[in-house]
N, C-alpha and C positions, 0 to 999 in steps of 0.2 A: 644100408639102404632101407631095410626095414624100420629102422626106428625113429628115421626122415617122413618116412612115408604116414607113419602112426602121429608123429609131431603136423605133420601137413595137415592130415584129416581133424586131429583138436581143433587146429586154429582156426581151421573151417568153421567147424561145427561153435565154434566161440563166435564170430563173426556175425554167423546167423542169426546166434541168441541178440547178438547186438543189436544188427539191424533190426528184428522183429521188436524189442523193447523199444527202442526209438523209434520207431513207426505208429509202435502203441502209444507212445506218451506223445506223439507230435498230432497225433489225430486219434483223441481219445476215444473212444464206443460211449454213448449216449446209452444207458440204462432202459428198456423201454419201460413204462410205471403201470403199473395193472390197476386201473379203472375199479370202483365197484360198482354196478349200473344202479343208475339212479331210477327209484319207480318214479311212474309220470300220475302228480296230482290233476286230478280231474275235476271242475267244476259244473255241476251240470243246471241248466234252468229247469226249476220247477214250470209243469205245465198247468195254468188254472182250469183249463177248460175238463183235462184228463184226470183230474183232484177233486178231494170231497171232503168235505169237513159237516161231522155233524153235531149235534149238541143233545142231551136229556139230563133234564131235572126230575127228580122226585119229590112229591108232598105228601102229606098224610092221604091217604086217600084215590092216590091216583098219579100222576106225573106230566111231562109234556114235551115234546122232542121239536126238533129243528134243523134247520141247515142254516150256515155259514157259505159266503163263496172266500175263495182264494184269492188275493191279491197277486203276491207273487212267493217266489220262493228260492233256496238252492240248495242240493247234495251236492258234498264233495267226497272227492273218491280217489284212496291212493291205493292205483293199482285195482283189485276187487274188494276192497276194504272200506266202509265209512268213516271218515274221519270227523265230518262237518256238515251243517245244515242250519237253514233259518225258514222260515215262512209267514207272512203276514195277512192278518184276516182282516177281512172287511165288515166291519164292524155294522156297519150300514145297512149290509144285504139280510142280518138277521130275519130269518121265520119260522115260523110254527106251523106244524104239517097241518092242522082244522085251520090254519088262514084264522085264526081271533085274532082282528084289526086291535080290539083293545088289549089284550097281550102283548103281540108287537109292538106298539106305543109304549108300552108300560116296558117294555125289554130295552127300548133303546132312550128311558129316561135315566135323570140321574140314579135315581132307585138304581138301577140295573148298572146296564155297560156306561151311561153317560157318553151316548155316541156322538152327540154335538160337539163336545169338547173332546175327546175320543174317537175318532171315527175309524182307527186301525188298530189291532193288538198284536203282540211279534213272540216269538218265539225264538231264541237264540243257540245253538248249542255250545257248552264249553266242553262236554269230555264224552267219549266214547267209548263203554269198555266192552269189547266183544264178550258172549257167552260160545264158550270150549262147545263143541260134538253138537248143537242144537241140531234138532231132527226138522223137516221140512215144516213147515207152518208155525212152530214153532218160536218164539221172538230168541231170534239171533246177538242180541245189542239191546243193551242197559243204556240209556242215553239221557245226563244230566243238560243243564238249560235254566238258561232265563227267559220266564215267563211274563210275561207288562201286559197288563189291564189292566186299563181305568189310568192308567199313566202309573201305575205301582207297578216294580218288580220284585219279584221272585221267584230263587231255583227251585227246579222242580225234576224230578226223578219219574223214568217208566220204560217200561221193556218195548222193544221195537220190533217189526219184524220186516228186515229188508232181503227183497231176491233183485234180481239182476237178468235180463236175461237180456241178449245182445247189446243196444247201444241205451235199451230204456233200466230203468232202477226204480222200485217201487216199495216206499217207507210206509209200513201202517204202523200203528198204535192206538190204543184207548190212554186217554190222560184224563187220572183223576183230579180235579179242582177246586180247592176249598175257598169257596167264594167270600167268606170273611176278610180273607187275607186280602180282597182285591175291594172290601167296601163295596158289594154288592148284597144287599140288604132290602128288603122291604118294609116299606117306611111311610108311605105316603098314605093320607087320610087318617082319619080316624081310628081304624081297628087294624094300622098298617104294624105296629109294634108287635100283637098278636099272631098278624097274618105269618109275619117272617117266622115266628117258630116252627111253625108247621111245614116247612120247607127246608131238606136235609139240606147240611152244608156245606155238600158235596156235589159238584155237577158234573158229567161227563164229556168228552170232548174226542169224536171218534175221527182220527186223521187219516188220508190217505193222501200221500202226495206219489205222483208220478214225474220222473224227473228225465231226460234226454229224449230219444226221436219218437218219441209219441207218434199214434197217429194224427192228433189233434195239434201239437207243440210247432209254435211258428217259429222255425230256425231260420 
């Protein structure tokens, strides 16, 4: 009886194993696949009205600064990170803090920007490379770019300094600009060949763009 009863309980226990593998193979279990979360790419409109763009030359002797306005612009942002950015200047709004009517004339001749045939200059960025441990105020971000003025481009390299703070995002930078490269030359008249020496070859270009819910930014 005993070794009926041991024989009964195997067959048992065989059976089960049966039925549970044919339960498994007739309705297999679906894997669930473990996701990696995707960060969310953010694009954000630059705001012109919240942005500033300014400009200073040096010459022998003395120098002369200006404002630019902002056309338009974007940051983009993956996650808290810049990845991307462009902005466009209006070529047009050039001026000079003493208001010299004949400056400004002489700025937006061909000598200068050639804003008739020119009347925008853009900024594009192609690579972002963060700076490690930067301390507050500090430029966070090396950011290369194509630079177009005059209808000429060229990349151009300078340190950045973006913060963030709730839904707004605010890129400064000084860009150094060697105006040769862009056929920006004084040339006109008589003692115009002379004049351009005197005039380093380097201009400045101080940027601030402010990009998401601004106070000022029509969403």
């Amino acid at each position: 009886m005993k070794t009926t009863s041991i024989a009964a309980g195997v067959l048992a226990l065989a059976l089960l194993f049966a039925q549970t593998e044919i339960s498994a193979t007739g309705n297999p279990i679906k894997k669930t696949e473990v996701k990696t979360p995707v960060k969310a790419t953010t694009t954000l409109a630059v705001d012109p009205a919240a942005s500033t763009i300014t400009w200073s030359a040096k010459k022998v002797g003395g120098g002369h600064d200006g404002n630019l306005k902002l056309s338009k612009g974007t940051l983009t942002l993956d996650g808290n990170k810049l990845t991307g950015g462009n902005f466009v200047m209006d070529m047009s709004s050039i001026t000079e803090v003493e208001q010299n009517a004949r400056l400004m004339t002489h700025l937006k001749s061909d000598d200068f920007f050639g804003v008739e045939k020119n009347p925008t200059s853009t900024f594009n960025i192609t690579k972002v490379a963060p700076v490690g441990k930067a301390k507050g105020g500090i430029a966070n971000y090396n950011i290369t770019g194509d630079l177009t003025i005059k209808g000429i481009t060229h990349p151009i390299t300078f340190p950045v300094v973006v913060k963030m703070n709730g839904n707004t995002t605010e890129a400064t930078a000084k860009v150094i600009v060697d105006r040769l490269k862009y056929d920006i030359k004084f040339r006109s008249g008589i003692i115009g060949t002379a004049a351009d020496k005197i005039i380093e070859d380097t201009f400045a270009l101080d940027v601030k763009l402010v990009a998401g819910k601004s106070s000022t930014a029509k969403l």
